[in-house]
VOGU-3710 file (C-alpha; in Angstrom, 3 decimals, decimal comma):
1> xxxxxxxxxx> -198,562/123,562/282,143  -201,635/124,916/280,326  -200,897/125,543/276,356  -203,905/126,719/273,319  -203,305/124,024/270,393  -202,811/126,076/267,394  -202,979/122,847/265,004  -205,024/119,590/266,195  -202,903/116,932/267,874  -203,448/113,414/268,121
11> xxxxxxxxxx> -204,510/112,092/271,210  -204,357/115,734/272,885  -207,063/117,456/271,454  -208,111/119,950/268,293  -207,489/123,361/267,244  -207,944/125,907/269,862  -208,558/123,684/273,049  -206,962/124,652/276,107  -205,186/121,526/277,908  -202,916/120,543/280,618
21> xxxxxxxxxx> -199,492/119,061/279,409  -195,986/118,221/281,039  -193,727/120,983/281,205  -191,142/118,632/278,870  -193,766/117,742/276,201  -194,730/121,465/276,173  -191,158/122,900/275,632  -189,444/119,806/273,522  -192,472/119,237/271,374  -195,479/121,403/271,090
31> xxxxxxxxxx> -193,642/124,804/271,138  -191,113/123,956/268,712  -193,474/122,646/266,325  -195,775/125,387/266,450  -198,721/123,314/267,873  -199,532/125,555/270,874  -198,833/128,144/272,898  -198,825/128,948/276,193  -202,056/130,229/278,142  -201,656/133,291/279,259
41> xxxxxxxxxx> -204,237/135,449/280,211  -203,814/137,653/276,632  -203,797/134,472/274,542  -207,006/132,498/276,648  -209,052/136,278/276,149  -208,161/136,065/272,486  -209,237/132,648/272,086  -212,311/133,781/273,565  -213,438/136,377/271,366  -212,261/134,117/267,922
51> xxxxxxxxxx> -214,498/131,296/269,455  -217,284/133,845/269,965  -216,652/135,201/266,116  -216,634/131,813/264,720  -220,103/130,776/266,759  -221,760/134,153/265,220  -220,376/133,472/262,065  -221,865/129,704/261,864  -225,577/131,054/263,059  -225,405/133,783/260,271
61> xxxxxxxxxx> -224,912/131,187/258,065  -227,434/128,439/259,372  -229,733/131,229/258,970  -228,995/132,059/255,274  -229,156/127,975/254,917  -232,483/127,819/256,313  -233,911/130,747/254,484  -232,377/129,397/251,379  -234,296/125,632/251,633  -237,757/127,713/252,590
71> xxxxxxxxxx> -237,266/129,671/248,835  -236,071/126,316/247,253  -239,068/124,515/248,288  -241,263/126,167/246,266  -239,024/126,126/242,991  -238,952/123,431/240,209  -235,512/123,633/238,559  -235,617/122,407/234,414  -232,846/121,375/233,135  -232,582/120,553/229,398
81> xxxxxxxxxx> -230,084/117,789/227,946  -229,200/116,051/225,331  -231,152/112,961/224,820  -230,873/110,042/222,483  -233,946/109,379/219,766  -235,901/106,852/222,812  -235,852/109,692/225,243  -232,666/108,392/227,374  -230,191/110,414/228,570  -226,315/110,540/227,175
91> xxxxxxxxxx> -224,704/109,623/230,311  -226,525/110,833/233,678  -227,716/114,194/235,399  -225,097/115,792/237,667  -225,120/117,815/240,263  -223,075/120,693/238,528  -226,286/121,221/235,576  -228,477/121,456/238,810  -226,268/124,339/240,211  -225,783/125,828/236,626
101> xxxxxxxxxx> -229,783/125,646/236,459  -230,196/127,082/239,581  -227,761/129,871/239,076  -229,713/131,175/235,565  -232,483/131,294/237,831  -230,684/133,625/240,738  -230,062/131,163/243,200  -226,797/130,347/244,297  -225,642/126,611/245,695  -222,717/124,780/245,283
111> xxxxxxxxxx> -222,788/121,145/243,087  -221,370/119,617/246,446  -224,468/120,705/248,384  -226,589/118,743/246,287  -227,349/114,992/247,086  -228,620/112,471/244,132  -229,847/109,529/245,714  -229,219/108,138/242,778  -228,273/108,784/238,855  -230,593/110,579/237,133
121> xxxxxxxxxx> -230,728/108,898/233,557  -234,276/109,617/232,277  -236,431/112,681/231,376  -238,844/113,220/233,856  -239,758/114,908/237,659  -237,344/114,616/240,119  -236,962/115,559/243,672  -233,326/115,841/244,870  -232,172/116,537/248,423  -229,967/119,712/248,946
131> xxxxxxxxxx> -227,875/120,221/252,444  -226,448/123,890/252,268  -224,957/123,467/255,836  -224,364/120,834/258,200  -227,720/120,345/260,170  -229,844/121,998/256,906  -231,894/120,020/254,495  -234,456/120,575/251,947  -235,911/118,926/249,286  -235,638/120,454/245,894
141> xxxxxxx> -237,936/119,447/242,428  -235,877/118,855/239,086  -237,867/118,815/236,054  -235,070/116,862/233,699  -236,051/117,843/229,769  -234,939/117,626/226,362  -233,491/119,792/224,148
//
């Protein structure tokens, strides 16, 4: 019997895959757990036209992603902090006063798109990777000052 998972199931396959299962395992497990249905021709057209919605969906935003690390490349970010009376840092640079910085200046990334090799804990130049989507990189310059 062919069924569409509707949830991923181990050993089976993932979310939206159409496989072959025994008639039993179909009607005594998957059906009344509400991990697939069956494939009929309604239900294999639908999952069609989702999978082509999600694939236009994820080069829309591969494109923004892209267009984004071009206009980042250019930029150097400053960020101002408090620093102690040698020029150290309280603590260490995150990546949310990166995002805040970049925000005041009009440009929108989330703190978990932002990669720190490692702490930042002095004032000076930095440059810090960003990934705003999965195959997307770009570098980004950090200019870390005091207040």
């Amino acid at each position: 019997m062919k069924v569409i998972l509707l949830k991923d199931v181990k050993a089976q396959g993932k979310t939206g895959d159409v496989i072959d299962v025994s008639d039993g395992y179909a009607r005594n497990y998957l059906f009344p757990n509400n991990l697939a249905k069956a494939a009929t021709a309604t239900a294999l057209n639908s999952i069609k036209i989702s999978k082509e919605a999600e694939d236009r969906r994820r080069k829309i935003e591969h494109d923004e992603a892209v267009e984004l690390c071009k206009k980042l490349a250019g930029v150097t970010v400053t960020v101002k902090i408090k620093t102690g009376a040698n020029g150290k840092l309280f603590g260490a640079l995150n990546t949310a006063a990166i995002s805040d910085a970049l925000a005041a200046m009009g440009y929108t990334l989330d703190k978990k798109k932002i990669v720190l090799s490692e702490p930042i804990k002095a004032l000076g130049r930095y440059t810090v990777q960003i990934k705003p989507f999965a195959e997307v990189s770009g570098k980004l310059s950090v200019s870390v000052e005091s207040e």
